[in-house]
N, C-alpha and C positions, 0 to 999 in steps of 0.2 A: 689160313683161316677159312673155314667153308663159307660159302658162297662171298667171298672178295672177291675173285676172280670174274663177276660181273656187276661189281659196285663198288666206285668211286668212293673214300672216303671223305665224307663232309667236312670243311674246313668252316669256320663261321666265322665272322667282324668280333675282334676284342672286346666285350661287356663292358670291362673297366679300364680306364685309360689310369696310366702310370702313376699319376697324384695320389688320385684315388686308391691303388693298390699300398701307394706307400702310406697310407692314412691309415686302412683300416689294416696295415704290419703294423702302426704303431699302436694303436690298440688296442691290438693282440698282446703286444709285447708288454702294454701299460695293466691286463690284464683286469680290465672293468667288468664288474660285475653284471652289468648290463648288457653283455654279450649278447647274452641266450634272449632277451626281450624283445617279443615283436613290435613295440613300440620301439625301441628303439633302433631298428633294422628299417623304420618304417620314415624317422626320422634323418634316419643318414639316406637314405634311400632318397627324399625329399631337398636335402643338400647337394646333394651330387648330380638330380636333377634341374635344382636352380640353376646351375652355373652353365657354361656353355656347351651341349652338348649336340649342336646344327648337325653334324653326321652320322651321331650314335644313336640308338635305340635308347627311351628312357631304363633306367634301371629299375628293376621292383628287389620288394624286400624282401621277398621271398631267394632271392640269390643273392642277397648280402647275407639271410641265412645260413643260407649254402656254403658261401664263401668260407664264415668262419666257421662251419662245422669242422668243411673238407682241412682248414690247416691245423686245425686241433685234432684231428684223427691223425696227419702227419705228424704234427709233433711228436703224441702219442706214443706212435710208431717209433720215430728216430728216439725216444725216451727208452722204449723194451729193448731197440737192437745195441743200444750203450749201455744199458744193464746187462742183459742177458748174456754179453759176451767174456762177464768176469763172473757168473754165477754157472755154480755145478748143478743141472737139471736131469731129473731123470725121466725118462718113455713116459707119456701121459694114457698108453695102450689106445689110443682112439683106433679101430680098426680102416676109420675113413682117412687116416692121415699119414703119409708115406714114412720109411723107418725111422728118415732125420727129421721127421717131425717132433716134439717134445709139449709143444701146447698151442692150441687153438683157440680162440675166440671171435665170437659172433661179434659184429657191432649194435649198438642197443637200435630193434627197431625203425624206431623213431628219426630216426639219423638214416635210415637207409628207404624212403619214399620213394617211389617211382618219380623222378621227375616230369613237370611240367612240360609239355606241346613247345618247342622253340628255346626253352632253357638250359643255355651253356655251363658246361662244367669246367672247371680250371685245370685240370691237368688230364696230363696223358702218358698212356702206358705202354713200354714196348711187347708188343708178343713174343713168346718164345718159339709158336710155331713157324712165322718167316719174316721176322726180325725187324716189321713195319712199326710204328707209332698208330696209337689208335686214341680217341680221345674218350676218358672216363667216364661215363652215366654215373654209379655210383661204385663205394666202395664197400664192400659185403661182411668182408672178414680179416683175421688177420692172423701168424702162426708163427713162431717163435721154432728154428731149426736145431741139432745140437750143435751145429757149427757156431750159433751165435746172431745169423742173419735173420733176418726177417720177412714174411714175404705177406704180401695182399693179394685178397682175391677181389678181383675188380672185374665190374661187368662194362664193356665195350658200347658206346653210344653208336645205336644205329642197328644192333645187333640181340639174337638172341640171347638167352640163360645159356643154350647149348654153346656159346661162343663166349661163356665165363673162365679166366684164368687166375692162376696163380702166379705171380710176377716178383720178382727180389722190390723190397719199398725202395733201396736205395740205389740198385742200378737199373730198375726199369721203369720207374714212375716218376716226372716231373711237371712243373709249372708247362702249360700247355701254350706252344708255341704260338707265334702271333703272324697271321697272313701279311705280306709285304706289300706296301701300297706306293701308287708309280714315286710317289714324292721322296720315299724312302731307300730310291737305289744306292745314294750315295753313303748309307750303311752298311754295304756290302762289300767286302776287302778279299784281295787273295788269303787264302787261308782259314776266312772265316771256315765255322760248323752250322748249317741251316739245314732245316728239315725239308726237303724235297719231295714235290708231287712225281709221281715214276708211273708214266703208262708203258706197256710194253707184253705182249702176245694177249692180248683182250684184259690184262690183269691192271689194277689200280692201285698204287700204296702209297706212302709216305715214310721214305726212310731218313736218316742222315747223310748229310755228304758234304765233303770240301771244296771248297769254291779249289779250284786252281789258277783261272785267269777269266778275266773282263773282258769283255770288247765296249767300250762306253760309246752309247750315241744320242746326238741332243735329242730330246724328247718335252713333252710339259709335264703338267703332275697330272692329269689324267690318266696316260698310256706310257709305260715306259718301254723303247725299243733295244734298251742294250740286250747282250747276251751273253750268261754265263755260263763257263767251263766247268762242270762238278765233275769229282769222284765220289761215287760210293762210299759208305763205311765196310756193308757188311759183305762186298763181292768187289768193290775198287773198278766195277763197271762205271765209264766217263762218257758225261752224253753233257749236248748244250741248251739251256734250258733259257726258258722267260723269267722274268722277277715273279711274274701270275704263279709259278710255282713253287715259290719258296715262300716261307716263314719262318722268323726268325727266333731265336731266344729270347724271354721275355729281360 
């Protein structure tokens, strides 16, 4: 990805802690009319600030917006690529869209703002030019292959239009990993898959890798001293890393 190679990508603190995420999945799921309402974005916003949040940032409504636009565009999504794979489609001729393209659509406007100065997005997508995680800005479009699959074109936080791709919705876009904090090593098992900060010849990424082994040391919950053994996913290169490095699945 041009100019990675001299910038670090930005990892941020969790928005929403876990309660909260599974509140507004059931929601979703309950499928309230009052979704799309900035009053009501404005009052769960208000909720979730009440309650105890001493290390978080308050929440604004403007990213409980966000929240449920980005998993209704997902849905969406996972709706055309389980249709689309028992329907016979034919070339929609668009010249800007590659041969196994079949159809394209824009997302409405409205849905796709620049975001706000410091405002997180929920997921992140892998690139296909060198196989890092990058975390979402917004999601632009979306195209239907005649394999069946699906794919978005999503523009990378922190980064140009020139740095927009085309990514599969189902094997390269997920719920955006969550930085590991010292209190948290003891969630971390041989075997796990945690997304990895990777410096190495002035370059910055974040790829996937497997723990392979611990070395566990007392520590408090401020700084944790242990150290872990990762493999790679995508070269099975093995380096030992700090917990500061990892994030985990949400």
């Amino acid at each position: 990805m041009v100019g990675a190679q001299s910038r670090a990508r930005r990892r941020l603190a969790a928005r929403f802690s876990r309660p909260e995420v599974r509140h507004m999945e059931m929601l979703l799921r309950e499928g309230k009319d009052e979704l799309s309402d900035p009053k009501f974005h404005q009052k769960l916003a208000d909720e979730f600030n009440a309650k105890d949040r001493a290390e978080k940032k308050a929440i604004q409504a403007q990213q409980i917006q966000r929240w449920f636009l980005n998993r209704q565009h997902i849905e969406k999504i996972e709706d055309i690529s389980s249709s689309s794979s028992s329907k016979e489609m034919d070339p929609a001729g668009d010249e800007n869209m590659p041969n196994n393209a079949v159809q394209c659509f824009d997302f409405p406007e409205d849905d796709c703002d620049e975001i706000s100065e410091g405002f997180v997005m929920e997921f992140e997508a892998k690139s296909y030019r060198d196989q890092a995680w990058y975390d979402v800005s917004t999601f632009l479009a979306h195209r239907v292959l005649t394999s069946g699959e699906v794919e978005v074109r999503v523009s990378f936080l922190g980064f140009g239009p020139e740095e927009d791709e085309w990514v599969n919705a189902t094997k390269a876009v997920r719920d955006r990993s969550i930085p590991m904090e010292a209190s948290e090593c003891w969630r971390v098992n041989e075997g796990d898959i945690l997304l990895c900060f990777r410096e190495k010849d002035e370059t910055a990424y974040h790829f996937d890798a497997h723990v392979v082994s611990i070395e566990r040391r007392i520590h408090d919950n401020r700084v944790c001293s242990c150290a872990f053994l990762v493999r790679y996913v995508h070269d099975q290169a093995e380096e030992i890393v700090q917990l500061s490095q990892l994030c985990r699945r949400p």
